[in-house]
N, C-alpha and C positions, 0 to 999 in steps of 0.2 A: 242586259244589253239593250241598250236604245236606239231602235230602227229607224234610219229615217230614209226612203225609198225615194229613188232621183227618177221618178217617171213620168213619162207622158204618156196618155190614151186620149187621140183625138179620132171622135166620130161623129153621127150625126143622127136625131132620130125625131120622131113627131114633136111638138110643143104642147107643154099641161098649160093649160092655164092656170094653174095655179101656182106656180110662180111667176105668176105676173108682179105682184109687189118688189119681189128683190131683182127682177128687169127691167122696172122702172126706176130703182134706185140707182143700177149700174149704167143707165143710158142717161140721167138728167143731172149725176151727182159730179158729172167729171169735174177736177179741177179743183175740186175741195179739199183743205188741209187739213187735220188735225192739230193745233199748237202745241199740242205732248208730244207726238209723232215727233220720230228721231228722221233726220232726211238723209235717204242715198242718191247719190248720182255717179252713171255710169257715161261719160259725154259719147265715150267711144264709139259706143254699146246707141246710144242716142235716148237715153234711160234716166228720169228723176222721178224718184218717188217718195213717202213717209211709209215708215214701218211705226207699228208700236212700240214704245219707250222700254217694254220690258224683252223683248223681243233681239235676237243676235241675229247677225247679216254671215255668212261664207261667201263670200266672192270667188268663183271659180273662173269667171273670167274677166279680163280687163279690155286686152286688145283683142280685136276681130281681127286683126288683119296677120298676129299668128296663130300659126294650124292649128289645129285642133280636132281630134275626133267626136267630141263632147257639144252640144249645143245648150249647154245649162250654162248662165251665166252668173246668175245669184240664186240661194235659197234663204228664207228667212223664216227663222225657226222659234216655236214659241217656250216661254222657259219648264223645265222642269217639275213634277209636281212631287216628286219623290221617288226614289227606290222602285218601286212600284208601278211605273208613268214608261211603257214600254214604245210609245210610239210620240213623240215629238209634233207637236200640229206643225205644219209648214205651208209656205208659198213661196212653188216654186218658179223662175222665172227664166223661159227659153228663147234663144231668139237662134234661127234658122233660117239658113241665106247670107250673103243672097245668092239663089240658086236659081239655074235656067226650069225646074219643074216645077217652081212655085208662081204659081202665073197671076193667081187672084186669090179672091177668099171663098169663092163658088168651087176652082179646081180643089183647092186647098181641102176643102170639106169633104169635096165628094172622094180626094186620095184618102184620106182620111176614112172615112166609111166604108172602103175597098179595103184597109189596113183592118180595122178594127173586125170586120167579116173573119179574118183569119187567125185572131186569136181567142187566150183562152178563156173558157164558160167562169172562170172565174170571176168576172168583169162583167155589169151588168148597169146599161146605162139606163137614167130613170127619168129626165129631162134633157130638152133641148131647143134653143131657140137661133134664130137667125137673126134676131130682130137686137141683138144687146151691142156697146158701143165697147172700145178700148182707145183712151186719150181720145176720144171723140170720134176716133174712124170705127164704122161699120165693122164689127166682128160676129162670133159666132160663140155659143155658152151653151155648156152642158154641164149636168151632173152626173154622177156612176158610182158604183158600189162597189168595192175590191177584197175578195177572199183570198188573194195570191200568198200573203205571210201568214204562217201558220199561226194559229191565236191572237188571230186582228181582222177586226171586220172594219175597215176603216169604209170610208164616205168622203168626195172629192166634188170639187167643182173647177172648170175649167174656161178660159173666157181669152179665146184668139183672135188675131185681126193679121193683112197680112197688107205690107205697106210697100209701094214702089214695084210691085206686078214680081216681086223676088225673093220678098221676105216673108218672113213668117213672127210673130212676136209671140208666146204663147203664156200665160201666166193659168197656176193648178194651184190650189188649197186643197191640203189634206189633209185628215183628222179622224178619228177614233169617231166611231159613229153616236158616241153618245156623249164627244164633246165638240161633237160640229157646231150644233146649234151656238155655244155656249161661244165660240171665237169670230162667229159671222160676220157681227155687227162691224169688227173690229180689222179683219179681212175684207170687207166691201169698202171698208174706207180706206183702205192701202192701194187696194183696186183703182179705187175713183179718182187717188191720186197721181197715178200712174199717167207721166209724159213720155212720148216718143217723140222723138227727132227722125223723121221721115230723111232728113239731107245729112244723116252722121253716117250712112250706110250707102250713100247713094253712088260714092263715085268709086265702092272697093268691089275687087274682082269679085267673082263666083268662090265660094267656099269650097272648095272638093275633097279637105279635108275632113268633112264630115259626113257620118254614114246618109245613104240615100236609097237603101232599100231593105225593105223589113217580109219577108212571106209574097214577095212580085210586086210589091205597091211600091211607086216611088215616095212616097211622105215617110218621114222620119219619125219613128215614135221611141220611145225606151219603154218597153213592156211593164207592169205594173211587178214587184215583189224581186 
């Protein structure tokens, strides 16, 4: 059976320098295509981006403007490797809001680190920086480690921004820990292509159909597993 985990973990913790190089790739490379890259756009959603050509899209959501308990609105999932291949590499893609406790990307963090305090030891974040971009606005990037599925140690990367003082935009790669490395190159550039339309969300209510509190924290997360 092939796992593929619809979650977010946003927190927040010191910066290695030593991912400096792929910090510097996701803040300078916005806006670069791939010409194999297959392209999705979501207008609604205020979302264009390239996925890799081998690469399937689930759209889970279209319109914003109905309910919804779910704030995933795409995943893109990488193909199969066999029988064998129990965990699917993915990038997953959330957008959240726009809601009155999503105020900036400073609140957003720090709910976020108040969230992540109250779950479980399975989840262990191993990077993070303040200094990375998404569609060129100012975000936040981390990486973390996930034991929550039994017989998967996967390895994640996460890289938020949060647009119009309401939104939240969140994009997560996941992957089996020792085929992180090997899908990076190829997920930073799906990353770098990634456009947001700051005015496709601007003029739609407040979401209240989505959850808004996880363990006392108002930030939204879906637990890992």
């Amino acid at each position: 059976m092939i796992l593929i985990p619809i979650s977010i973990v946003v927190v927040s913790l010191s910066y290695s320098t030593s991912a400096f190089s792929l910090l510097t790739f996701l803040q300078t490379a916005h806006g670069q295509v791939d010409q194999a890259f297959k392209a999705y756009e979501n207008p609604k959603f205020g979302l264009k981006l390239s996925y890799p050509p081998t690469w399937s899209v689930d759209e889970l959501r279209r319109d914003p403007a109905t309910p919804s308990n779910n704030s995933i609105v795409s995943i893109f999932k990488s193909p199969s490797q066999g029988k064998n291949d129990k965990y699917l590499e993915n990038v997953i893609i959330n957008v959240q809001g726009p809601r009155s406790d999503i105020k900036s990307l400073e609140t957003y963090t720090q709910n976020s680190l108040k969230a992540f305090n109250n779950m479980s030891d399975t989840i262990k974040v191993t990077k993070s920086s303040n200094d990375a971009s998404l569609s060129g606005i100012p975000a936040h990037r981390l990486e973390y480690t996930s034991s929550g599925i039994p017989g998967l140690n996967l390895k994640k990367m996460q890289v938020f921004t949060v647009v119009n003082n309401n939104t939240a935009y969140v994009v997560t790669y996941g992957a089996e820990e020792p085929e992180y490395q090997k899908n990076l190159q190829d997920v930073q550039k799906l990353i770098n292509s990634i456009n947001i339309d700051p005015n496709a969300l601007k003029n739609l209510g407040e979401k209240q159909g989505q959850p808004t509190k996880t363990s006392g924290s108002l930030h939204t997360i879906l637990i890992d597993g």
